[in-house]
C-alpha positions in Angstrom: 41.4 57.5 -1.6 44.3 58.7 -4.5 45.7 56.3 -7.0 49.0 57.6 -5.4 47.9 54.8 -2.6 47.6 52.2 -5.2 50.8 53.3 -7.0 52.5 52.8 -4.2 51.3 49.4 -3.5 51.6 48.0 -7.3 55.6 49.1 -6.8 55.4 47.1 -3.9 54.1 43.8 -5.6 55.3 44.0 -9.2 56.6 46.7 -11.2 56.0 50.2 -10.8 52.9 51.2 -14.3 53.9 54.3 -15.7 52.0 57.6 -14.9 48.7 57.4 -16.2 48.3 53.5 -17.1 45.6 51.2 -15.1 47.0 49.0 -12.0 45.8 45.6 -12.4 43.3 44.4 -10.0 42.4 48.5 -9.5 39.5 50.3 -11.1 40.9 53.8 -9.7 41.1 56.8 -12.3 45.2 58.0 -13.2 47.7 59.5 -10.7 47.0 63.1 -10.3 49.5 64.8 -8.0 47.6 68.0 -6.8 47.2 70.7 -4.6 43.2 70.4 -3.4 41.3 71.7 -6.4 38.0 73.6 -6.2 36.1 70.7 -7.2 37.9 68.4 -4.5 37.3 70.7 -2.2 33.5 71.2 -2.7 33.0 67.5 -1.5 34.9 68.2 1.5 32.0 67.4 4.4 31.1 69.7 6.3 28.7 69.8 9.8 25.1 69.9 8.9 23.5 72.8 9.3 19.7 72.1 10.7 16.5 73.8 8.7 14.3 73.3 11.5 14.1 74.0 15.1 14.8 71.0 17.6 12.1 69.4 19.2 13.7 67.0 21.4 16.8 67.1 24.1 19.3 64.4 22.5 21.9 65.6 24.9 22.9 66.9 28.1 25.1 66.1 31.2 22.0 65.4 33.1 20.3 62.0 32.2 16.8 63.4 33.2 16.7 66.1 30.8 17.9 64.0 28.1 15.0 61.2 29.1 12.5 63.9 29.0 9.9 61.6 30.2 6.6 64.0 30.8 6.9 65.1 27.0 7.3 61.5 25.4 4.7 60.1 28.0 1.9 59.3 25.5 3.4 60.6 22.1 2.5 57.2 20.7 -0.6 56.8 21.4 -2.1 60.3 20.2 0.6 59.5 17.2 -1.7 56.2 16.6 -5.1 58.3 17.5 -4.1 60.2 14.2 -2.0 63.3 15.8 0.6 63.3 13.2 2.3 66.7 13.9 6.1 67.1 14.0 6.5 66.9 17.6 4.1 64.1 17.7 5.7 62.0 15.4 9.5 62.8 16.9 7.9 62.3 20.7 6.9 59.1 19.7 10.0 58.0 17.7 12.2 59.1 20.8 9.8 56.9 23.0 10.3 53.5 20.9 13.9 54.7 20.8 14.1 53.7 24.4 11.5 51.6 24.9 9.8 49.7 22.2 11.0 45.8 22.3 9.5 45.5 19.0 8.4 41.7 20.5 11.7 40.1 20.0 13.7 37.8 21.7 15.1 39.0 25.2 16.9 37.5 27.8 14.9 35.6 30.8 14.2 38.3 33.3 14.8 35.9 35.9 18.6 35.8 35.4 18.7 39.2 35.2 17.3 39.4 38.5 19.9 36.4 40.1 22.9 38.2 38.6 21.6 41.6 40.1 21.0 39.9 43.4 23.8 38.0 43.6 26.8 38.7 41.3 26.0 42.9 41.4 29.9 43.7 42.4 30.9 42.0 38.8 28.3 43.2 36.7 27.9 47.1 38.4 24.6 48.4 39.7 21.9 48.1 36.9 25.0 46.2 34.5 27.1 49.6 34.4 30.1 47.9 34.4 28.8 45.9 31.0 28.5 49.7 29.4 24.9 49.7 30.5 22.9 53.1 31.7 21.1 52.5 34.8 17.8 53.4 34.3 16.8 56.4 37.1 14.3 55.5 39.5 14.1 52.3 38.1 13.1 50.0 41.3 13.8 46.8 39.0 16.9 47.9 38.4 16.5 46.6 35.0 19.3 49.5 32.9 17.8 51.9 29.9 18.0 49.8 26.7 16.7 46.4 28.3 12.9 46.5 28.4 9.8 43.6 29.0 9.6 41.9 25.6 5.9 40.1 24.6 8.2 37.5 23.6 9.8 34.5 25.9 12.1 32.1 26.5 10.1 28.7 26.7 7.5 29.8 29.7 9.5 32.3 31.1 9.6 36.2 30.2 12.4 37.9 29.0 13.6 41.7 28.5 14.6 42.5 24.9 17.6 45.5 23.5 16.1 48.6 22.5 17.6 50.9 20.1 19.1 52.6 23.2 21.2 50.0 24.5 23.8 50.2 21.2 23.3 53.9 20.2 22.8 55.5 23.7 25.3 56.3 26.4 27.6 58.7 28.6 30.4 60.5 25.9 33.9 61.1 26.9 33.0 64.6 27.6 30.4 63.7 30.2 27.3 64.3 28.5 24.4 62.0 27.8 23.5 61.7 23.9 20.7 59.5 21.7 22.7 58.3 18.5 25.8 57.7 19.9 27.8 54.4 19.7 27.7 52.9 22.9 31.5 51.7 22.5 31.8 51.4 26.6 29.0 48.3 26.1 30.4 45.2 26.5 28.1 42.9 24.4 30.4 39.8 24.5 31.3 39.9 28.2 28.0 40.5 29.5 26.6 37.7 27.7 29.7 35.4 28.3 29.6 36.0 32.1 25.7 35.3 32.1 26.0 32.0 30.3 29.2 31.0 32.4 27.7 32.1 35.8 24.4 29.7 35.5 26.8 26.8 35.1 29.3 28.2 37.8 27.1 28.7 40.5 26.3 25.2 40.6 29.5 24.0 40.1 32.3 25.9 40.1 34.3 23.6 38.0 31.8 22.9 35.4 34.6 21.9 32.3 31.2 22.9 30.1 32.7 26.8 30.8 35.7 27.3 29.2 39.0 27.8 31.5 39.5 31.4 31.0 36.2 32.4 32.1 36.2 29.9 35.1 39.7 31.6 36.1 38.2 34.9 35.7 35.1 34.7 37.4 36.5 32.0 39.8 36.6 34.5 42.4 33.2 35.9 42.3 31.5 32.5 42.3 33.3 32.1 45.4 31.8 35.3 46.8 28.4 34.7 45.8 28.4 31.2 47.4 29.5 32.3 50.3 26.2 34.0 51.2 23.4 33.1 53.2 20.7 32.0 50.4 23.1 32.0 47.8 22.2 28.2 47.2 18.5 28.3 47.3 18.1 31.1 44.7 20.5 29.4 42.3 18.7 26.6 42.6 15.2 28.3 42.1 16.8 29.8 38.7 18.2 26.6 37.5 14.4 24.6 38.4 12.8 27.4 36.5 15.5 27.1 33.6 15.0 23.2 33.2 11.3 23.5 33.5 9.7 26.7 31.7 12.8 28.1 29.7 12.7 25.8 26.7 15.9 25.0 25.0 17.5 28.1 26.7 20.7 25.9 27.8 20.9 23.9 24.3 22.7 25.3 21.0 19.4 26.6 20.0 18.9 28.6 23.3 21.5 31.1 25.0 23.8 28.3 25.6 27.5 28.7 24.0 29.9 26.2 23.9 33.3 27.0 25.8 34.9 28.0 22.3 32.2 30.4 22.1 32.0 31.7 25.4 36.1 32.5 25.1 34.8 34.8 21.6 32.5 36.3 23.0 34.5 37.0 25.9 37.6 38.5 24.1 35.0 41.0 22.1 36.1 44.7 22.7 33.6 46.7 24.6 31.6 49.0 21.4 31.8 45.2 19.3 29.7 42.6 18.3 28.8 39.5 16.1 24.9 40.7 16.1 23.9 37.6 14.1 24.9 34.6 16.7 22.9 33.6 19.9 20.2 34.3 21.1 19.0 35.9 18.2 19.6 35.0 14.6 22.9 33.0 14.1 24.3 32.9 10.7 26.8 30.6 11.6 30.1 33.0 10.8 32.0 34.8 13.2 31.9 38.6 12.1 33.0 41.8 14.2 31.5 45.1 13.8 32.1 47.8 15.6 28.6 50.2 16.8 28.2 53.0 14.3 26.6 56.2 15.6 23.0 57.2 14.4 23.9 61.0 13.7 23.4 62.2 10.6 21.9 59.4 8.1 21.2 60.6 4.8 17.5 60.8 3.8 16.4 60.3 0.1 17.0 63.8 -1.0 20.4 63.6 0.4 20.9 60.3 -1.5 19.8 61.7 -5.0 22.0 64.7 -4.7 24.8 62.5 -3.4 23.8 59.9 -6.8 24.1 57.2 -4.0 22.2 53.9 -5.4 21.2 54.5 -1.9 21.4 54.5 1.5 24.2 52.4 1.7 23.6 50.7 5.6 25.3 48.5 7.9 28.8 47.8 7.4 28.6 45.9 3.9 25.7 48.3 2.4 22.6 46.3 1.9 20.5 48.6 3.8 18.9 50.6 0.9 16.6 52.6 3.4 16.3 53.5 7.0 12.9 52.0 6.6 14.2 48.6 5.2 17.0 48.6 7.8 14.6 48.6 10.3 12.2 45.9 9.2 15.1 44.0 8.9 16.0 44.4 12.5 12.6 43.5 13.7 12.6 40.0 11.8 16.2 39.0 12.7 15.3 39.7 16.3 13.1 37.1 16.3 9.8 39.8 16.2 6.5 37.5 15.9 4.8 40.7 15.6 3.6 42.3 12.7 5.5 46.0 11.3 4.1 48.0 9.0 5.9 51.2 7.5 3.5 53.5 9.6 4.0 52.1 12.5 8.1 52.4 12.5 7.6 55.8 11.0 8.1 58.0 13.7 10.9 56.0 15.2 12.5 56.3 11.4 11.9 60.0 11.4 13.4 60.6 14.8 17.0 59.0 14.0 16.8 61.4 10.5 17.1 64.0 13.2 19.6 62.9 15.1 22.6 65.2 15.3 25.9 64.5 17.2 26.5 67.7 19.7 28.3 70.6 19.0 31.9 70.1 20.7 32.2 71.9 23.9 35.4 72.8 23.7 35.7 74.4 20.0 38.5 73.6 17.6 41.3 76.0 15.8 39.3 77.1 13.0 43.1 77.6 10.8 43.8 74.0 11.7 40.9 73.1 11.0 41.2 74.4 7.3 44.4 73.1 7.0 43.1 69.6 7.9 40.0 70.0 5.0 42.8 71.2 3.1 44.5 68.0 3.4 41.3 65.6 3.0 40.9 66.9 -0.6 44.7 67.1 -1.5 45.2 63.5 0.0 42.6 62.0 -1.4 40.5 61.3 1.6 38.0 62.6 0.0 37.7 59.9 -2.8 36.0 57.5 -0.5 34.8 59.8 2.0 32.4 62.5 -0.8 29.1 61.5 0.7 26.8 64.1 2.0 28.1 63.1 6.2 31.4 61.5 4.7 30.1 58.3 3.6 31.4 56.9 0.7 29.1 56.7 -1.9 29.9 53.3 -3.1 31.3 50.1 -1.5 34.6 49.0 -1.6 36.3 45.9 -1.5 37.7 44.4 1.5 41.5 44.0 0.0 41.2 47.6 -1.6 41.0 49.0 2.5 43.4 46.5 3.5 41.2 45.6 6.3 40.7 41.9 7.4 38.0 40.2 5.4 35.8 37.9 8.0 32.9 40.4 7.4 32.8 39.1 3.8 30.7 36.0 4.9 28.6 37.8 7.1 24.9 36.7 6.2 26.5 33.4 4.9 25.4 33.9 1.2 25.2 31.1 -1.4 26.9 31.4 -4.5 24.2 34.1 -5.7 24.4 36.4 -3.0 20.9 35.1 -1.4 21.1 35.4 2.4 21.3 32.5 5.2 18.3 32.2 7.7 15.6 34.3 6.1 17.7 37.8 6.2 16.7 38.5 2.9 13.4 39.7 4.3 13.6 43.2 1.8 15.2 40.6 -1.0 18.5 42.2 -0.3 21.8 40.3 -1.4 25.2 40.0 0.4 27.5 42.4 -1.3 31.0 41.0 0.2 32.4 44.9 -0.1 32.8 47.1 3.0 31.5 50.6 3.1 33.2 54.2 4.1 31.2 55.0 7.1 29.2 58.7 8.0 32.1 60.9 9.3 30.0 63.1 11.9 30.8 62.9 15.4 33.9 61.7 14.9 35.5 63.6 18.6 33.1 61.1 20.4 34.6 57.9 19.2 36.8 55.6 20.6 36.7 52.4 18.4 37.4 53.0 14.6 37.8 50.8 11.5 34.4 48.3 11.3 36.1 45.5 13.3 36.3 48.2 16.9 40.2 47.5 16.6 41.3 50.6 16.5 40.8 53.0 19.9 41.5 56.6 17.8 43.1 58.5 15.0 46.2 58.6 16.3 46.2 54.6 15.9 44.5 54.8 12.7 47.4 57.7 11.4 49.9 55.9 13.4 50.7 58.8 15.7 50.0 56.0 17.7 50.7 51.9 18.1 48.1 50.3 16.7 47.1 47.4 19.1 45.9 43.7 17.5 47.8 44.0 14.3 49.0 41.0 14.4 45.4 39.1 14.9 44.2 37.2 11.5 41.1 37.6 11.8 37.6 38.9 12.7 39.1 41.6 15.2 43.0 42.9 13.5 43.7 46.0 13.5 45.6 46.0 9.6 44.9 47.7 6.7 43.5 51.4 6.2 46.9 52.6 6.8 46.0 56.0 4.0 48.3 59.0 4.9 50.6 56.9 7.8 53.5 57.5 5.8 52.6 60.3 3.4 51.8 62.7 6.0 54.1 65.0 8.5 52.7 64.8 12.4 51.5 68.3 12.3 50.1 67.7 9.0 48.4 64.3 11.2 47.2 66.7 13.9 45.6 69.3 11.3 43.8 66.4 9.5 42.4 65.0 13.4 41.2 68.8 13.9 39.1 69.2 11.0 38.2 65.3 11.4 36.5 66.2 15.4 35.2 69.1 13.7 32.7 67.0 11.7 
């Protein structure tokens, strides 16, 4: 971003530094005022052109052809058999995209089945109404993304999230696509609702679920309870709950208190606090928005970047695609064993992923008018990485965003992470990252909290919603070119912006 940001703010807060002098509490170069230099310009991103030929469908209006199911069917096991051609190794990846559980921790299948059974006009056919895609032909009507995990619950199996349930889904223009961020999945409802619903189909006015939810699903207890057999299977799921599923209903299990259950239930669909219940909790309250998988830069892409690497999830610890996802496996709760070989074709098949070409194209002038602008503006100070990431972290206050994500992990004083997370010996950075800029027409939940629905919020061509939230999910800060720029100057910068 330009120093003219910071200028502005210093005024603001003390006295006005004179052109060219440092801003306390800002490391940022002097104010230039200028017109988008060459130089500024060349770090403008720019779509990805591809160097070779496609081997998989990633996206298409018809879920089938985007599946591909007879081409994957057996990638990995010729992959493991020692077939390691391109299209083997992509195959596979695409396979464990959707279906490898990796042996974490799932959710008992048995209330999956209950709530399809018996609370289906809440939760949609297959969970579509939770932002799930119903899995075609599917006669368990189990959704894509949800698949049998080795691991359980107590005695009882369970179906784990595969990468497909966060970074799979339906766009706004209709078509099917791997990568993208699933922002119509409502992670915090769904699980809310399950927890509340064991509770309130045996007694409607269990004071264990907080009041909201039992207003809210008040009505479809009463529904379910109303038909014949309601009672018995209820009864069936609790009997197998107290007996084989552990400590599924204690604060070690899936249970959440009723403060919980009303934070999980206010999430936004496309949010999350991944690290709470059932998986890893590290005990803070944190809100992320899901980031698309399109375009991640690969080593060579980091050295002529000069990243110090890959820069991954929202506060950058991830230094490779590789660590990221051994990282994932262990905070899932994986008892199984990963080596690098055996994630390799899944890593190399998100290095592929590319978000679609827009159908409708964009003005090509406003388009250039809008790259124009990102150099000239300083966009481009914090968004100069290779897909518009920034190539080094930030700090919270310096974005203006809310800073709950700061104690994600829950560090000690040295950066080590709660729970075991430092499984690649990674530390907590407390800084906040510019995120990859590709796809950018597809999105509809921006800044890293989901709190904002497009870039007409986040240029306030728009009301931004939440601003007034302290933390965890406000929609403040990262207010850059709201009241420097013109609305057609706005609507330029959106073009070239969708163009990515």
């Amino acid at each position: 971003m330009n120093r003219r940001y910071f200028v502005l703010l210093a005024c603001m807060v003390s006295a006005c530094p004179e052109p060219g002098q440092p801003i306390d509490g800002f490391d940022q170069p002097p104010l230039v005022l200028f017109d988008a230099s060459d130089e500024a310009m060349s770090a403008v991103p720019r779509p990805w052109s591809e160097t070779s030929p496609p081997v998989t469908h990633d996206a298409d209006p018809d879920l089938l052809v985007v599946l591909e199911r007879e081409a994957l069917e057996g990638a990995c096991d010729a992959y493991r058999a020692g077939d390691h051609r391109r299209e083997t190794r992509l195959r596979c990846g695409k396979w464990m995209f959707f279906y490898e559980s990796f042996g974490t921790v799932g959710i008992p299948s048995h209330l999956l089945e209950v709530f399809q059974d018996w609370f289906q006009p809440y939760f949609g056919p297959s969970f579509a109404k939770m932002g799930f895609v119903p899995n075609p032909g599917a006669e368990d009507r189990i959704p894509l993304g949800l698949v049998p995990s080795t691991q359980r619950m107590g005695e009882m199996n369970t179906h784990a999230l595969t990468c497909a349930a966060c970074h799979f889904g339906q766009m706004p223009d209709g078509r099917y696509a791997v990568g993208y961020p699933n922002h119509q999945l409502a992670y915090g409802r769904f699980f809310a609702a399950m927890v509340a619903l064991i509770r309130l189909g045996m007694n409607p006015e269990d004071e264990a679920v907080h009041p909201v939810l039992r207003e809210a699903l008040g009505p479809e207890v009463h529904q379910a309870r109303q038909q014949p057999g309601f009672f018995i299977a209820i009864g069936g799921l609790g009997l197998n709950v107290m007996t084989r599923g552990g400590d599924i209903l204690t604060e070690g299990g899936i249970n959440l208190s009723p403060a919980e259950q009303l934070q999980f239930w206010q999430l936004r669909s496309g949010t999350m606090d991944f690290l709470t219940k059932p998986m890893t909790d590290d005990g803070v309250w944190t809100v992320s928005r899901i980031i698309s998988l399109w375009n991640l830069p690969t080593q060579e892409h980091i050295e002529d970047a000069s990243m110090p690497h890959a820069l991954l999830s929202w506060t950058g610890i991830g230094e490779s695609l590789m660590s990221f996802l051994h990282g994932f496996v262990a905070i899932s709760g994986s008892a199984e064993a990963w080596e690098d070989g055996d994630l390799a074709p899944l890593a190399e098949y998100i290095y592929s992923l590319r978000p679609p070409p827009a159908l409708d194209p964009h003005d090509p002038d406003a388009v250039e008018r809008g790259a124009t602008l990102f150099a000239s503006t300083g966009c481009v100070d914090c968004h100069d990485g290779p897909s518009g990431e920034g190539r080094e972290l930030y700090r919270f206050e310096t974005i203006g965003t809310d800073t709950a994500m700061r104690a994600i992990y829950s560090p000690d004083d040295d950066g080590k992470l709660c729970c075991g997370l430092d499984v690649n010996g990674e530390r907590a950075t407390g800084m906040i990252k510019s995120p990859r800029l590709a796809g950018q027409r597809y999105r509809t939940r921006l800044l890293h909290n989901g709190a904002l629905d497009s870039l007409e919020q986040l240029l306030c061509l728009a009301e931004r919603p939440m601003e007034d939230l302290e933390m965890a999910q406000s929609s403040k800060g990262h207010r850059f070119g709201c009241d420097e720029l013109s609305a057609p100057e706005k609507h330029d910068l959106i073009q070239y912006l969708e163009h990515l």
